[in-house]
C-alpha positions as CSV (number, residue, x, y, z in Angstrom):
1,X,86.3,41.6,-48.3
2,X,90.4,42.5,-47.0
3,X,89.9,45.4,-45.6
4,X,92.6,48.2,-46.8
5,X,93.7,51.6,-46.6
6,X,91.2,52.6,-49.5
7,X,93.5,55.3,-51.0
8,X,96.2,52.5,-52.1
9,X,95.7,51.0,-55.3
10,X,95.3,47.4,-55.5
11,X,96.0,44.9,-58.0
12,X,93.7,42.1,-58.2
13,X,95.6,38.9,-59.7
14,X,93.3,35.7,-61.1
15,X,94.3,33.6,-63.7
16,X,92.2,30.8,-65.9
17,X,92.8,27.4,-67.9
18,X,94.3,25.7,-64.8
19,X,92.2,22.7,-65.4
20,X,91.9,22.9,-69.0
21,X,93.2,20.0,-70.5
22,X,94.9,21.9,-73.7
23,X,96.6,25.0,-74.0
24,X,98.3,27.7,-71.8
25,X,97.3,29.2,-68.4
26,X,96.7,32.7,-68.1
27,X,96.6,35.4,-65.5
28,X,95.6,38.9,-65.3
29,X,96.5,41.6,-63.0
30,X,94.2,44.6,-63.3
31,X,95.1,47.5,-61.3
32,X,92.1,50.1,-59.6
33,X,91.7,52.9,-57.8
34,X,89.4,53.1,-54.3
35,X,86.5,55.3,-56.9
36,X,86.9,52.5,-59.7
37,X,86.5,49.6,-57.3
38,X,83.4,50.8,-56.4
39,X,82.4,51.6,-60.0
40,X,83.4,48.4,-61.7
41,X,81.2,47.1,-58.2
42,X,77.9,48.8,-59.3
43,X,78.0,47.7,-63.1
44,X,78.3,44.1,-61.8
45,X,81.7,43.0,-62.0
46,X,82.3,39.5,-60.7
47,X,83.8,36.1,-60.6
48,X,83.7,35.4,-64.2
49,X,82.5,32.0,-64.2
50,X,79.0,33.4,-63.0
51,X,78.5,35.3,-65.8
52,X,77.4,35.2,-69.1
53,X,79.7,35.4,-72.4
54,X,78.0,37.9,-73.8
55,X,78.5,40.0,-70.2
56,X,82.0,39.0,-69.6
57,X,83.0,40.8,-73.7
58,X,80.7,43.9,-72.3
59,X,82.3,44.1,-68.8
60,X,86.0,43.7,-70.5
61,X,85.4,47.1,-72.3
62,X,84.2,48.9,-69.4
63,X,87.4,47.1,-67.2
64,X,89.9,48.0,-69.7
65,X,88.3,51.9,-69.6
66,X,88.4,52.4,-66.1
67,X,91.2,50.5,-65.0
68,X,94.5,51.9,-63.8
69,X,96.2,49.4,-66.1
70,X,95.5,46.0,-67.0
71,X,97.8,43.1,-67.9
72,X,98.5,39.7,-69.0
73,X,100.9,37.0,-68.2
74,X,100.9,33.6,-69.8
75,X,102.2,30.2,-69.3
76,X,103.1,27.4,-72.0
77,X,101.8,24.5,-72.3
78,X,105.7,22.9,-72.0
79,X,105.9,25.2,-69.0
80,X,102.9,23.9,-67.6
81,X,104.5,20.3,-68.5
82,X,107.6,21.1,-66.6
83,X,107.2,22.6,-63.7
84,X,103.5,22.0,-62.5
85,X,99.8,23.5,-63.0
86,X,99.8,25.3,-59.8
87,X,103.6,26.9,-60.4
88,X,103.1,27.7,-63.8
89,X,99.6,29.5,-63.0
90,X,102.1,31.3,-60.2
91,X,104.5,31.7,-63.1
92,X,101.9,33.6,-65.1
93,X,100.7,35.3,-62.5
94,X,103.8,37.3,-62.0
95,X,104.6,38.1,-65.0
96,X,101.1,39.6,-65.2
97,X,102.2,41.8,-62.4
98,X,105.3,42.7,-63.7
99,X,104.4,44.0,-66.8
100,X,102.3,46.6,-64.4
101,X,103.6,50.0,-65.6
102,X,103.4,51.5,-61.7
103,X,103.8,48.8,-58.5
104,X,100.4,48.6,-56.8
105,X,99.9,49.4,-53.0
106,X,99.1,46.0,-52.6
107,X,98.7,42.7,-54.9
108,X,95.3,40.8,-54.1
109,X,96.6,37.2,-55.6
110,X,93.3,34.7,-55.9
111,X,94.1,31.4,-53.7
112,X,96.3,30.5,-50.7
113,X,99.3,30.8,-52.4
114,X,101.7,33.8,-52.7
115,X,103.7,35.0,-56.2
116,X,107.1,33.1,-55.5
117,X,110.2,36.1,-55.9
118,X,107.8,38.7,-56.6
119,X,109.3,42.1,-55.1
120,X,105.7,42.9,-54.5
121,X,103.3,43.5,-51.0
122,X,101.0,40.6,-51.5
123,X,97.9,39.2,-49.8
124,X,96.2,36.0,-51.0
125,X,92.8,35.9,-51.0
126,X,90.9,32.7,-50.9
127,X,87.5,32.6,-53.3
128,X,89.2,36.1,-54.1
129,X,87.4,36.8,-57.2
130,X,84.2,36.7,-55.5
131,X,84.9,39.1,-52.6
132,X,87.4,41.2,-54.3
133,X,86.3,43.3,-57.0
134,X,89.6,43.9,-58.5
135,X,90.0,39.8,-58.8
136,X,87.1,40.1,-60.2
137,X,88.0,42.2,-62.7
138,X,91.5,39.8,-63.2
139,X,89.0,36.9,-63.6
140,X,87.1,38.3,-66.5
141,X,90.2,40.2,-68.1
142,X,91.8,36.5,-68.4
143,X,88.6,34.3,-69.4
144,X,87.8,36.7,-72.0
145,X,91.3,36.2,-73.7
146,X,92.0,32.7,-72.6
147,X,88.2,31.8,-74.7
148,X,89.6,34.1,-77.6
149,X,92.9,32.2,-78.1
150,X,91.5,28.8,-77.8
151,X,88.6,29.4,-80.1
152,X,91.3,30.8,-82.7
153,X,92.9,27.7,-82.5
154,X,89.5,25.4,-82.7
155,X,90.3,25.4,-86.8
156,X,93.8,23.7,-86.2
157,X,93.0,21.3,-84.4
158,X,89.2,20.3,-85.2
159,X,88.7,17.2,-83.5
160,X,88.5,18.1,-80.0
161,X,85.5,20.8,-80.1
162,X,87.6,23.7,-79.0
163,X,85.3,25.9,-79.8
164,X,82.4,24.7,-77.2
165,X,84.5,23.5,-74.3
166,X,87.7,25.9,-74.6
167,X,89.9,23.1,-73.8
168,X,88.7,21.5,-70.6
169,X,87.8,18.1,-69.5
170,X,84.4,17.5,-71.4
171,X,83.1,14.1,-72.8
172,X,83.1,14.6,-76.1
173,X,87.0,16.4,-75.7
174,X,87.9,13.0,-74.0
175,X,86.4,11.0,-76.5
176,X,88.8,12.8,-78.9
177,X,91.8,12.4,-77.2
178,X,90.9,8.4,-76.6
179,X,90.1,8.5,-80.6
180,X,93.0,10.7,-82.2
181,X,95.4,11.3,-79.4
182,X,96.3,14.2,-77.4
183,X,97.6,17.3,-79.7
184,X,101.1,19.2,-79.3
185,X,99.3,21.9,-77.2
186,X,97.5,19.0,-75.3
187,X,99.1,18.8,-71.3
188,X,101.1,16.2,-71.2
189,X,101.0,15.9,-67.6
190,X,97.4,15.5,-67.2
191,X,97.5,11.9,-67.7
192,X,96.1,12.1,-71.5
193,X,97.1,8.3,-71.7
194,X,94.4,7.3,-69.3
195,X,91.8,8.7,-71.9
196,X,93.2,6.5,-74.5
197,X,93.0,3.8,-72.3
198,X,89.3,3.5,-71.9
């Protein structure tokens, strides 16, 4: 855990879906106080992929209740297409931030790289959102809604299994794409053709 000057707020910044074959990327920024942190600690907040479903939807009440604000930031599939994975999840990232109604004390960012032009005190954390409780909190805020959109859109596009495998990389989703072809929200920089290939 960074240590900090505990009477700063912090901003823990996460996002999801960067190696999701379909669909946007999405980041969170969820802002705490020192007592919340320590709160949102004891009710077993953590990196969300070690949790259940069913704990992430209760733990995304109780983050949006006692959080200082909370935020999303997204990035399109095209963006994702143009500039990159890793620069469009920075992309979403700072607009997470700067949607922020106050500017933290600090910005934990989740990884090794900083928020490109962000006007913003920053400190990345490696493996952030398990040390840090507020990336944590980031992590679930963004799974949570990442799941929610892509299960909304399991009905238009019903061949890939949405639904179960919220767009990522799994047999039966590449057996779809081989089969039917990558969709319009499908990244086309992901090498898709290779699936079609085999």
């Amino acid at each position: 855990m960074i240590i900090l000057d505990r009477v700063i707020r912090v901003a823990g910044i996460d996002e999801v879906g960067r190696g999701s074959l379909f669909g946007p990327v999405v980041a969170a920024a969820v802002m705490i106080s020192p007592e919340v942190e320590r709160q949102l600690q004891d009710l077993g907040v953590r990196d969300s992929k070690m949790l259940s479903h069913r704990k992430r939807q209760t733990l995304l009440g109780v983050i949006k209740d006692l959080a200082l604000d909370c935020q999303l930031g997204v990035a399109s599939v095209a963006e994702i297409d143009r500039f990159n994975i890793l620069q469009a999840s920075l992309l979403a990232m700072k607009r997470a931030v700067l949607k922020l109604a106050e500017v933290p004390g600090v910005c934990l960012v989740d990884g090794c790289h900083e928020i490109p032009q962000l006007d913003r005190v920053q400190r990345t954390v490696v493996k952030g959102d398990r040390t840090e409780v507020a990336i944590a909190a980031a992590s679930i805020v963004a799974k949570v809604w990442r799941d929610e959109l892509i299960t909304r859109l399991d009905p238009l596009f019903p061949h890939y299994d949405l639904r179960a495998n919220k767009g990522y990389g799994t047999k039966k989703h590449r057996l779809a794409i081989a089969q039917f072809g990558p969709s319009c929200l499908h990244r086309r920089s992901f090498k898709l053709k290779s699936f079609q290939a085999q």
